[in-house]
mmJSON file of the N, C-alpha and C atoms, coordinates in Angstrom:
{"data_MODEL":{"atom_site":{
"group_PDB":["ATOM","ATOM","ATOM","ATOM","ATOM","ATOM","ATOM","ATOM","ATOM","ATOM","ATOM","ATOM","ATOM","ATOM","ATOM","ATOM","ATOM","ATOM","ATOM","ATOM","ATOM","ATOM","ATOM","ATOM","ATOM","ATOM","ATOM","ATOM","ATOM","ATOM","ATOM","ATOM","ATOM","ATOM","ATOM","ATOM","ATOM","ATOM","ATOM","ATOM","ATOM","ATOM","ATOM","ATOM","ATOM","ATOM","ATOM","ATOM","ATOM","ATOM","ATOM","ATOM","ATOM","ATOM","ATOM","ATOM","ATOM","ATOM","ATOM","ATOM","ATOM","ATOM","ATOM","ATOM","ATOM","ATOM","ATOM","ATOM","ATOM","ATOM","ATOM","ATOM","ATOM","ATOM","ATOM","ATOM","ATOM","ATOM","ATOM","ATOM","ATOM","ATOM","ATOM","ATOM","ATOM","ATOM","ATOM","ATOM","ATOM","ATOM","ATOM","ATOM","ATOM","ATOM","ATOM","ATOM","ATOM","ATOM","ATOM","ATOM","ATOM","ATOM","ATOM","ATOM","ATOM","ATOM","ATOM","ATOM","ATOM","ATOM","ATOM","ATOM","ATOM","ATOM","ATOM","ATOM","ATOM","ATOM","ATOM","ATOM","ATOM","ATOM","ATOM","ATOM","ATOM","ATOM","ATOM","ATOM","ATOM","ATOM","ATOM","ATOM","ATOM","ATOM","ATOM","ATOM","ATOM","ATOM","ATOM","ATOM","ATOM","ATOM","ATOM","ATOM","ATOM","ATOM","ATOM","ATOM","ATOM","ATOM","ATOM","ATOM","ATOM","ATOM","ATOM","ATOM","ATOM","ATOM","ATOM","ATOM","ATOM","ATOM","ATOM","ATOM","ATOM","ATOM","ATOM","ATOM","ATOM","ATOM","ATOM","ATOM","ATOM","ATOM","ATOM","ATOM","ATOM","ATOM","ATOM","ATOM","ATOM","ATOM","ATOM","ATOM","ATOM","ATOM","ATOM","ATOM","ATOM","ATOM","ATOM","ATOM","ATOM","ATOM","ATOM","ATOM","ATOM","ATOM"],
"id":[1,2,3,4,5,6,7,8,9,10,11,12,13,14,15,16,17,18,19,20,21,22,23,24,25,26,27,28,29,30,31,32,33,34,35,36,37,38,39,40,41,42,43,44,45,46,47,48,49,50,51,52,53,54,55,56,57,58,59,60,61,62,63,64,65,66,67,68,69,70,71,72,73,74,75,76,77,78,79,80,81,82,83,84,85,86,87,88,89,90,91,92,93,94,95,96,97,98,99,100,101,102,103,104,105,106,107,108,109,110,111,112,113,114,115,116,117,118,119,120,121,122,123,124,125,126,127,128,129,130,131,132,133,134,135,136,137,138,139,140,141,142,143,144,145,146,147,148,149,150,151,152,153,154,155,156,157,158,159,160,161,162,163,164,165,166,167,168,169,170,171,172,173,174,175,176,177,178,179,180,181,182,183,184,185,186,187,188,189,190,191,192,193,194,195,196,197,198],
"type_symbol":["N","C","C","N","C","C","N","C","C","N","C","C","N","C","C","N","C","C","N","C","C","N","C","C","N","C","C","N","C","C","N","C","C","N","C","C","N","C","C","N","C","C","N","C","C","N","C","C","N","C","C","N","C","C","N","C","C","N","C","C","N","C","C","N","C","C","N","C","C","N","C","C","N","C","C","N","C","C","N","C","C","N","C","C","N","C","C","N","C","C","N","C","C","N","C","C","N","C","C","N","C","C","N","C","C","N","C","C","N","C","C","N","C","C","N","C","C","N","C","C","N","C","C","N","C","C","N","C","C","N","C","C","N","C","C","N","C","C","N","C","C","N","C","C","N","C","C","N","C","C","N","C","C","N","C","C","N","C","C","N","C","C","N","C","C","N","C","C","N","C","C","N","C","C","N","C","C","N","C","C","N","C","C","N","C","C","N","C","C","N","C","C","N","C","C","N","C","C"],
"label_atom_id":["N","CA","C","N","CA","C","N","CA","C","N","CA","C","N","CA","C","N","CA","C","N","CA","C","N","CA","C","N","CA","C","N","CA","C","N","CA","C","N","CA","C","N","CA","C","N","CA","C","N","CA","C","N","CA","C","N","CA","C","N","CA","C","N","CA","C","N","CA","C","N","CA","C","N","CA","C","N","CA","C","N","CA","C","N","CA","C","N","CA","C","N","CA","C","N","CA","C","N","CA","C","N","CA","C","N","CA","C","N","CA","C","N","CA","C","N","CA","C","N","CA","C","N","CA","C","N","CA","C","N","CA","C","N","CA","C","N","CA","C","N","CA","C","N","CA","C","N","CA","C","N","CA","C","N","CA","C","N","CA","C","N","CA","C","N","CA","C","N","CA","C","N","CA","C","N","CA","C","N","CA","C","N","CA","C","N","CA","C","N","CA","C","N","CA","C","N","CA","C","N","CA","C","N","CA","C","N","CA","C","N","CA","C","N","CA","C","N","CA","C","N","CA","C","N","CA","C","N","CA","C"],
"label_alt_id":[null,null,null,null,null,null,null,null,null,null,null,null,null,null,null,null,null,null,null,null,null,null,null,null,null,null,null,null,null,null,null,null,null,null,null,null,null,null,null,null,null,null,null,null,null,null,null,null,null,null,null,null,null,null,null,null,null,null,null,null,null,null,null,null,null,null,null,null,null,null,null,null,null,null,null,null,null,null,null,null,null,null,null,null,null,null,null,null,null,null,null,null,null,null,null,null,null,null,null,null,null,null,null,null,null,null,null,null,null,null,null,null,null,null,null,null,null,null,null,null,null,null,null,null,null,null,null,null,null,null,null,null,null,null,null,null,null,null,null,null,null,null,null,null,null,null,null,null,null,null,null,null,null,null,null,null,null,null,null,null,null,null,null,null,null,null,null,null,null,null,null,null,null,null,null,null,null,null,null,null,null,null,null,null,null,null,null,null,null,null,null,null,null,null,null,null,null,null],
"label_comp_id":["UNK","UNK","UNK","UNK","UNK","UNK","UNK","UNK","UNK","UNK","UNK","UNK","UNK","UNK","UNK","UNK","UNK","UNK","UNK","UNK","UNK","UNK","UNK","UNK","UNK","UNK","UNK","UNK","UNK","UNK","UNK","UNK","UNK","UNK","UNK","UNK","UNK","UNK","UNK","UNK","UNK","UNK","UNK","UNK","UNK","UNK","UNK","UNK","UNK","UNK","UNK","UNK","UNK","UNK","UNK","UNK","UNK","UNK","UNK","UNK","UNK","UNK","UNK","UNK","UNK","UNK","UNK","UNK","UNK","UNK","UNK","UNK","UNK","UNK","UNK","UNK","UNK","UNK","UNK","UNK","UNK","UNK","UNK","UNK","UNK","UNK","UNK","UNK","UNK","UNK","UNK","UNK","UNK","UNK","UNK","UNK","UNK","UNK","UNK","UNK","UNK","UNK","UNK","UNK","UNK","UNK","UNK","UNK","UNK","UNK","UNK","UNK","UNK","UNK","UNK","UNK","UNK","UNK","UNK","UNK","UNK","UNK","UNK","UNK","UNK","UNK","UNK","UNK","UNK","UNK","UNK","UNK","UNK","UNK","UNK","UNK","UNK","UNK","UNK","UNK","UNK","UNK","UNK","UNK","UNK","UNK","UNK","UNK","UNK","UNK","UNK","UNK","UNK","UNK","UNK","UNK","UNK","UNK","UNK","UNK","UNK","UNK","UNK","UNK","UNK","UNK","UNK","UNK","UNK","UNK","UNK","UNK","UNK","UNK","UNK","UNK","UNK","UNK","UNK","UNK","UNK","UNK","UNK","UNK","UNK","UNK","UNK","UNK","UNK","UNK","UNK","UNK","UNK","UNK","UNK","UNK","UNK","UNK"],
"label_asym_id":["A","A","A","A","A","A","A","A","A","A","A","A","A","A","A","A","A","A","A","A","A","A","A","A","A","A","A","A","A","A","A","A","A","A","A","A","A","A","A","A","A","A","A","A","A","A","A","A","A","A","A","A","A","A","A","A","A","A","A","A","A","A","A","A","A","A","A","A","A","A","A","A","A","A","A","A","A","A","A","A","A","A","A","A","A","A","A","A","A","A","A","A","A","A","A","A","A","A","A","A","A","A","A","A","A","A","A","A","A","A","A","A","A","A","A","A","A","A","A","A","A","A","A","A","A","A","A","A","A","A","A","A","A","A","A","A","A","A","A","A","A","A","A","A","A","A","A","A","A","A","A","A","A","A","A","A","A","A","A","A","A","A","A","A","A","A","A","A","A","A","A","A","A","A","A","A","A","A","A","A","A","A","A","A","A","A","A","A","A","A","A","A","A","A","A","A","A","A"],
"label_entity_id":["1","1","1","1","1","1","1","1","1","1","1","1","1","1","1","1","1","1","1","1","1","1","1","1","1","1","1","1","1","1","1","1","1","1","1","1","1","1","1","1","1","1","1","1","1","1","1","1","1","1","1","1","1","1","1","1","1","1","1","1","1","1","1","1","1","1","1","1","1","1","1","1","1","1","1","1","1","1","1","1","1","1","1","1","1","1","1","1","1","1","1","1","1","1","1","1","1","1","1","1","1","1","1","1","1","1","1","1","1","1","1","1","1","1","1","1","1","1","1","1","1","1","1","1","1","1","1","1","1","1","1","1","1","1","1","1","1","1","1","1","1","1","1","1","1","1","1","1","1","1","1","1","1","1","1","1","1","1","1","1","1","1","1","1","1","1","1","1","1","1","1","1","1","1","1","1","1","1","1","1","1","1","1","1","1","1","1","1","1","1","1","1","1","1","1","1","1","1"],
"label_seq_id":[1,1,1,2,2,2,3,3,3,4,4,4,5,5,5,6,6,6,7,7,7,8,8,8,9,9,9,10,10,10,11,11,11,12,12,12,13,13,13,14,14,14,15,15,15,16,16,16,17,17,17,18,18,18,19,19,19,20,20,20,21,21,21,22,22,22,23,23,23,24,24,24,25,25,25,26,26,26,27,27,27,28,28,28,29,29,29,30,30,30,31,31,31,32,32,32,33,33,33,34,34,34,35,35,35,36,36,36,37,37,37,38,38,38,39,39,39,40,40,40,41,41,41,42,42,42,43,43,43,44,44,44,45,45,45,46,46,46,47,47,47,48,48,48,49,49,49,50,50,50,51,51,51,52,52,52,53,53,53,54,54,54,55,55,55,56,56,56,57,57,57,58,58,58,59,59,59,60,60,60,61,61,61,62,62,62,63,63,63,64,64,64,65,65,65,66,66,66],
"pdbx_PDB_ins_code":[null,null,null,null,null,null,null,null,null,null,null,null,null,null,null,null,null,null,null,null,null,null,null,null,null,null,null,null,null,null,null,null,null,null,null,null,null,null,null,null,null,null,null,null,null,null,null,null,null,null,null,null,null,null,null,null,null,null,null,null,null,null,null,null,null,null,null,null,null,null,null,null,null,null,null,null,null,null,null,null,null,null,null,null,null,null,null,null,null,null,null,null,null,null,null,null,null,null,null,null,null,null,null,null,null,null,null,null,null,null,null,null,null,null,null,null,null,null,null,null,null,null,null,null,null,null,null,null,null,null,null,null,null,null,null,null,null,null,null,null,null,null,null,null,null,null,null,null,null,null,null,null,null,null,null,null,null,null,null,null,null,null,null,null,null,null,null,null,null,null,null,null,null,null,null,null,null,null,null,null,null,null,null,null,null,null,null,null,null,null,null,null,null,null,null,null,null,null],
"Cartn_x":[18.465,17.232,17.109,16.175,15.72,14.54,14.464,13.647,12.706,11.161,10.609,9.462,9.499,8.93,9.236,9.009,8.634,10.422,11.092,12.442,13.383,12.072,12.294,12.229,11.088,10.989,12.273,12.186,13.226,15.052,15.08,16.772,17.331,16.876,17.061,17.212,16.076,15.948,16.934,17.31,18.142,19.411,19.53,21.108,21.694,20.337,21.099,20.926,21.102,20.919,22.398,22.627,24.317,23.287,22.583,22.505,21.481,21.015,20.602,21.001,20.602,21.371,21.265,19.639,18.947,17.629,17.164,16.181,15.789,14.413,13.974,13.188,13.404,13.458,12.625,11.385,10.566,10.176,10.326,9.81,9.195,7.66,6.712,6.458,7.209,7.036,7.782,9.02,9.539,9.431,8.047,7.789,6.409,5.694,4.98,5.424,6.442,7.751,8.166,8.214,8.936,7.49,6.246,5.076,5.082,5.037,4.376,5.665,6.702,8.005,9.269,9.617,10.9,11.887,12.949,13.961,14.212,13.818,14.144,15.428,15.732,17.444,18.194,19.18,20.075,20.434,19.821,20.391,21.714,22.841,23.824,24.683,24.993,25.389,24.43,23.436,22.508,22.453,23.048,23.278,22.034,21.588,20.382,21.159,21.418,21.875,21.036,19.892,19.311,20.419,19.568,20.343,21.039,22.192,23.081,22.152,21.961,21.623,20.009,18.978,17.806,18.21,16.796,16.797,15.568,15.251,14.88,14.966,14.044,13.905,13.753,13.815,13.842,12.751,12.004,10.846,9.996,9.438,8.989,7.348,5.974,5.058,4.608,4.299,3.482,2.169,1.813,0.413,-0.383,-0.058,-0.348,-0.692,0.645,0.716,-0.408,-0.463,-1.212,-2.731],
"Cartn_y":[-92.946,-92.248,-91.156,-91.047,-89.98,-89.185,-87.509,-86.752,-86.492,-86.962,-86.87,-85.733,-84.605,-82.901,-82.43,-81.139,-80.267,-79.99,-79.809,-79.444,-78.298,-77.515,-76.221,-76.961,-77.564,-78.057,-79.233,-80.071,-81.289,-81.107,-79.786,-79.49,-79.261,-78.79,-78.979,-80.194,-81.144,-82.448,-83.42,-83.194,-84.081,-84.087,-82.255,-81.833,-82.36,-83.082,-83.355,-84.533,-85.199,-87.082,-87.345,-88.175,-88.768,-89.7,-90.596,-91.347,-91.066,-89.331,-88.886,-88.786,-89.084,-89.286,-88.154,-87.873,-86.612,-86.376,-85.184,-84.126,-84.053,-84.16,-84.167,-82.605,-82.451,-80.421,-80.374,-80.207,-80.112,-78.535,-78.073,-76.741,-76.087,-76.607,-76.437,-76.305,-77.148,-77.014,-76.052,-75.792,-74.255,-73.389,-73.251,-72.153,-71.757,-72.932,-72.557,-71.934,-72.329,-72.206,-70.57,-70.494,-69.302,-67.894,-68.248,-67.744,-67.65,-68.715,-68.728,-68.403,-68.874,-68.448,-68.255,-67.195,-66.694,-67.919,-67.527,-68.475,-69.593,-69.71,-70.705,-71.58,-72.743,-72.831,-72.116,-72.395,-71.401,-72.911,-72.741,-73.991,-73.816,-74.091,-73.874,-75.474,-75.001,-76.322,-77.637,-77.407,-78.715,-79.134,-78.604,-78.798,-78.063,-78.182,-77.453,-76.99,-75.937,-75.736,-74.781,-75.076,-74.566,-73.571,-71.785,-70.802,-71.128,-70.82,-71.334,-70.186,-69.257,-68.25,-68.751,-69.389,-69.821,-70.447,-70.535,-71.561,-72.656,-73.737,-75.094,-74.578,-75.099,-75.123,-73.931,-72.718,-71.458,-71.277,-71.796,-71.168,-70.128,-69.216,-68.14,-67.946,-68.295,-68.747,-66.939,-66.475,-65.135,-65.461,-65.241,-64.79,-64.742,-62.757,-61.982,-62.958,-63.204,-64.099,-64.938,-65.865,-67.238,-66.457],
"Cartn_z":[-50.647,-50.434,-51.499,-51.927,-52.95,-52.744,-52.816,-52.424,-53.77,-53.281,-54.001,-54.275,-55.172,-55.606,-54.331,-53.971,-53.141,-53.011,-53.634,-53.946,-52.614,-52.872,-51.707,-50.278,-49.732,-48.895,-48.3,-49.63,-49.222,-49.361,-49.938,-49.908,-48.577,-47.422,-46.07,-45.667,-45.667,-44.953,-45.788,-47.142,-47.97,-47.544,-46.852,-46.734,-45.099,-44.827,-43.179,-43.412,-44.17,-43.963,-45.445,-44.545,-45.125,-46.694,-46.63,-47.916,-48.833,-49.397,-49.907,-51.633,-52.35,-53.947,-54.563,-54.202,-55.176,-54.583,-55.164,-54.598,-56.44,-56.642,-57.824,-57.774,-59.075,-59.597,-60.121,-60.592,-61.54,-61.477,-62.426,-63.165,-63.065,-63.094,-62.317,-61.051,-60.262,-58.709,-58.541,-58.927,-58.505,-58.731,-60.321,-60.05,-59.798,-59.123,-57.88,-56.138,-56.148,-55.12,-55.037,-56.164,-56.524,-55.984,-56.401,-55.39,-54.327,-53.43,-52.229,-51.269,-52.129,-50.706,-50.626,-49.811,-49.858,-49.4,-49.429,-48.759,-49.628,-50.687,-51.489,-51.76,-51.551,-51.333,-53.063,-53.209,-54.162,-54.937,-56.675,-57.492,-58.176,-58.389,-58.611,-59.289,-60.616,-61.262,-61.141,-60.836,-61.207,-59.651,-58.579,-57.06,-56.405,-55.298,-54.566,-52.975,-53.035,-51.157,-50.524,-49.769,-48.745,-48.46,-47.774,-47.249,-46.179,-45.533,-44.272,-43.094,-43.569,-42.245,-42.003,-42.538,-42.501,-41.021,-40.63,-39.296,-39.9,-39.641,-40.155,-41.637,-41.855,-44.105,-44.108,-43.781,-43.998,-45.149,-45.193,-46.014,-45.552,-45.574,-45.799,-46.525,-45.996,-46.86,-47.071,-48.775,-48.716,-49.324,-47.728,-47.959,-48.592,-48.989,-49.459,-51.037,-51.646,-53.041,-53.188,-52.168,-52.34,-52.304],
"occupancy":[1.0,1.0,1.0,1.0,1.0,1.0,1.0,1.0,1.0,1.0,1.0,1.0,1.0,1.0,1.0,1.0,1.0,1.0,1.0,1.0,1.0,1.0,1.0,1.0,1.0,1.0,1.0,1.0,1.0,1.0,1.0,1.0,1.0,1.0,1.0,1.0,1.0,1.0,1.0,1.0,1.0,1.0,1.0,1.0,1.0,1.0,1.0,1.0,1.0,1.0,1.0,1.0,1.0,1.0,1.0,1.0,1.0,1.0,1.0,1.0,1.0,1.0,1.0,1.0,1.0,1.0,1.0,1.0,1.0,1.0,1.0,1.0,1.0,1.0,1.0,1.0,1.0,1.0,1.0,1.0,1.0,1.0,1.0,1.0,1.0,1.0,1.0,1.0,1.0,1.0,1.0,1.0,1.0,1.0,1.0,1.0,1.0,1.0,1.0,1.0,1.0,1.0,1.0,1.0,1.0,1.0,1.0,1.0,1.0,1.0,1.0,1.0,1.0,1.0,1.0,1.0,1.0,1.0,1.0,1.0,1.0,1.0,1.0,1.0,1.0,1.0,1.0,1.0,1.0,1.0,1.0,1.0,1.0,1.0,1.0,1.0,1.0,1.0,1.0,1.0,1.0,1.0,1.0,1.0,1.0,1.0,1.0,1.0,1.0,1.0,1.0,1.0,1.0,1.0,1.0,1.0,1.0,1.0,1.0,1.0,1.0,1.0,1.0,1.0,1.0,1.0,1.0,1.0,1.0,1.0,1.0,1.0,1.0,1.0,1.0,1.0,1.0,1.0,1.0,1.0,1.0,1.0,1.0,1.0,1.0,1.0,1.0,1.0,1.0,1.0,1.0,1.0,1.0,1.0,1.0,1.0,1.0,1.0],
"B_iso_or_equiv":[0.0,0.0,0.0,0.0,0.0,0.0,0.0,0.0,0.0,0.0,0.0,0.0,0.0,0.0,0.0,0.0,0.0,0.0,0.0,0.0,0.0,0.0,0.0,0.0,0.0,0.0,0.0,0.0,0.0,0.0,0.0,0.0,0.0,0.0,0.0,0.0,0.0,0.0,0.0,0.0,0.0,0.0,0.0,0.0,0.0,0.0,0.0,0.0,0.0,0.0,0.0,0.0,0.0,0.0,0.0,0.0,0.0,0.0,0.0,0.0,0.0,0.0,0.0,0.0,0.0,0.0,0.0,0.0,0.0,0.0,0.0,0.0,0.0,0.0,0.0,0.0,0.0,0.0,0.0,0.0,0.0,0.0,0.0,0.0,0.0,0.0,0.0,0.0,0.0,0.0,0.0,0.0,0.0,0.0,0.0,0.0,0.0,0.0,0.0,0.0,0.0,0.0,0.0,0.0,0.0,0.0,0.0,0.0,0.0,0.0,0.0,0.0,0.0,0.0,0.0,0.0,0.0,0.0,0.0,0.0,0.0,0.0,0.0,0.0,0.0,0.0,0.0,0.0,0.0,0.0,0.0,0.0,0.0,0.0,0.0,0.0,0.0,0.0,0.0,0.0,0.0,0.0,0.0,0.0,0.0,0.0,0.0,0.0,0.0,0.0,0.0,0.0,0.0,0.0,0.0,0.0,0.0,0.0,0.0,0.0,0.0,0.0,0.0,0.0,0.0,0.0,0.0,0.0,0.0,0.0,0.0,0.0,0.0,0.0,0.0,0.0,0.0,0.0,0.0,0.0,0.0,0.0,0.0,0.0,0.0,0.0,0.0,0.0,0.0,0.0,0.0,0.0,0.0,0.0,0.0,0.0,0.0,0.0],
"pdbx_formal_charge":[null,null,null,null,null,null,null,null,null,null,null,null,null,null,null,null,null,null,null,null,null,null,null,null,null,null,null,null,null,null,null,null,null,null,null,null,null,null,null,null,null,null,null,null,null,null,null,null,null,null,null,null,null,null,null,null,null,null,null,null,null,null,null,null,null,null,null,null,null,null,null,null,null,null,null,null,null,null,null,null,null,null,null,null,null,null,null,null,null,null,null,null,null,null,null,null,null,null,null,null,null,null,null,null,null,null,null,null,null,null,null,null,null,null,null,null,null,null,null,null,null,null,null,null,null,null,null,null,null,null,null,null,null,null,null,null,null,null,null,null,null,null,null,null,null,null,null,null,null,null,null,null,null,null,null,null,null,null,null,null,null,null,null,null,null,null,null,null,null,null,null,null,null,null,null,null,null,null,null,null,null,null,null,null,null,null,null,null,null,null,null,null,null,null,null,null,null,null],
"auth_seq_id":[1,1,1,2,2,2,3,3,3,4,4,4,5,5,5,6,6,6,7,7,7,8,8,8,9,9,9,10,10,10,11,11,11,12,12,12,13,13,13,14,14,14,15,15,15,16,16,16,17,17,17,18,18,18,19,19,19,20,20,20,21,21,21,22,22,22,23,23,23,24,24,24,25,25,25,26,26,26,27,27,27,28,28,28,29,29,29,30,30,30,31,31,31,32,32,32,33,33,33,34,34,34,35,35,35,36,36,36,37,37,37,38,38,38,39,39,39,40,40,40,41,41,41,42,42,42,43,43,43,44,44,44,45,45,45,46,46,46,47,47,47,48,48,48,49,49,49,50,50,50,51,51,51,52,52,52,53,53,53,54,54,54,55,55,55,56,56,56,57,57,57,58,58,58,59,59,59,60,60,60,61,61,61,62,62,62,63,63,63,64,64,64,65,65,65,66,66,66],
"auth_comp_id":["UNK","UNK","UNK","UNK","UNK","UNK","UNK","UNK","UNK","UNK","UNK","UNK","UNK","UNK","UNK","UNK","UNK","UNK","UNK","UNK","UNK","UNK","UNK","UNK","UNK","UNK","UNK","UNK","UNK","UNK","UNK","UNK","UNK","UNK","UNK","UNK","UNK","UNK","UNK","UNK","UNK","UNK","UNK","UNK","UNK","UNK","UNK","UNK","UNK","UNK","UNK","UNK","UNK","UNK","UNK","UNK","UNK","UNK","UNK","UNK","UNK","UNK","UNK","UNK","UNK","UNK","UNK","UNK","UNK","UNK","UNK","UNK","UNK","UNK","UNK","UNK","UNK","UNK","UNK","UNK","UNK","UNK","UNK","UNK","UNK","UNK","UNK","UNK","UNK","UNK","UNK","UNK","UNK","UNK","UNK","UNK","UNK","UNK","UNK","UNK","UNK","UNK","UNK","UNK","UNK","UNK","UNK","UNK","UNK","UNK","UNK","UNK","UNK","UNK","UNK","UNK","UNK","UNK","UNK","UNK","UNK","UNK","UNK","UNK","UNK","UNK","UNK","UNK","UNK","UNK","UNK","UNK","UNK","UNK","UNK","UNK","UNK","UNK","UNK","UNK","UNK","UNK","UNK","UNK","UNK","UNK","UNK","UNK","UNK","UNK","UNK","UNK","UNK","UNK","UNK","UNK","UNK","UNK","UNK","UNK","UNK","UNK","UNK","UNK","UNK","UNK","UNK","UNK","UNK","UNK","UNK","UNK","UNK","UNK","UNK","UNK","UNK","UNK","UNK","UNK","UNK","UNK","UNK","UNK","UNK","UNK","UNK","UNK","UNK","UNK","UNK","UNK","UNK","UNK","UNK","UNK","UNK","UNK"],
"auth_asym_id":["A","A","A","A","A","A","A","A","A","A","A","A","A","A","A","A","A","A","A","A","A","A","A","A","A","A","A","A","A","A","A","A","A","A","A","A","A","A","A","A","A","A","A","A","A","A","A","A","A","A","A","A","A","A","A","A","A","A","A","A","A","A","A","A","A","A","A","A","A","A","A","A","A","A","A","A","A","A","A","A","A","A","A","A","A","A","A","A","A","A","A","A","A","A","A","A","A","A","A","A","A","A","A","A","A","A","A","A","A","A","A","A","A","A","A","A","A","A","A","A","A","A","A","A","A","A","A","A","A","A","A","A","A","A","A","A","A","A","A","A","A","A","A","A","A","A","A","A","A","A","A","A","A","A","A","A","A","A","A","A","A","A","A","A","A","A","A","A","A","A","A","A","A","A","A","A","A","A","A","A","A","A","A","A","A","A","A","A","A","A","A","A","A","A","A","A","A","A"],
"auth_atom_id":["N","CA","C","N","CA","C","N","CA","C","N","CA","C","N","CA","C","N","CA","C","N","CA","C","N","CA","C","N","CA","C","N","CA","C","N","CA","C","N","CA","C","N","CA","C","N","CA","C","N","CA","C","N","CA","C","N","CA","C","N","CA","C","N","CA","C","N","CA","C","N","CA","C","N","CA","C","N","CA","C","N","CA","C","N","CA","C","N","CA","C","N","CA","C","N","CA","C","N","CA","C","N","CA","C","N","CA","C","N","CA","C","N","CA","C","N","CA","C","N","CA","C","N","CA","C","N","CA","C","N","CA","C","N","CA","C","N","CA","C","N","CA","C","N","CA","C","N","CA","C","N","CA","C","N","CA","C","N","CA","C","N","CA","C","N","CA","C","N","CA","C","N","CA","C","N","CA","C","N","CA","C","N","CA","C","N","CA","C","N","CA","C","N","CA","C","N","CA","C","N","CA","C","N","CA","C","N","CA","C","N","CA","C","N","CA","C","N","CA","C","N","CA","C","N","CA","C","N","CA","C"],
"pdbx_PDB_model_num":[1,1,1,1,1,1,1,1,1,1,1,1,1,1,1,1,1,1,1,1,1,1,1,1,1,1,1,1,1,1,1,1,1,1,1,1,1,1,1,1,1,1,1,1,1,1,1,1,1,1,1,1,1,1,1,1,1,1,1,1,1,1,1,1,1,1,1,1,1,1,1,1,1,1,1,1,1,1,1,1,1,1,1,1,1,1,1,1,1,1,1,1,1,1,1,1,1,1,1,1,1,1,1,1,1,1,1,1,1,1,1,1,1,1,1,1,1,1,1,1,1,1,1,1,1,1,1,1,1,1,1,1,1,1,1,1,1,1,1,1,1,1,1,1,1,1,1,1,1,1,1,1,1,1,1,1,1,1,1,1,1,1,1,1,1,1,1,1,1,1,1,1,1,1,1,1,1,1,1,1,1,1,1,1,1,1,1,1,1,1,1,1,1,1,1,1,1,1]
}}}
């Protein structure tokens, strides 16, 4: 299975399913991402890990921003 844009959104749902390959990153989408919401998971070595203390996808929509 492969997660297709919405990176922020799908690093949660990727991280609870066993036959997940990849979560696709695009640049652009994160840094539309990087606008509208906190909680963003943490990219690290080319890896994506959703926050542990978040409760569901821990996204965070601002408002205010959008």
């Amino acid at each position: 299975m492969s997660a297709h844009t919405a990176p922020a959104l799908h690093a949660s749902l990727a991280s609870a399913l066993p036959n997940v390959v990849n979560v696709e990153y695009f640049y652009d989408h994160v840094r539309i991402e990087n606008i509208f919401f906190d909680g963003l998971p943490i990219l690290e070595a080319g890896e994506l890990y959703p926050l542990p203390a978040q409760i569901g996808h821990g996204l965070k929509f601002k408002a205010k921003d959008a």
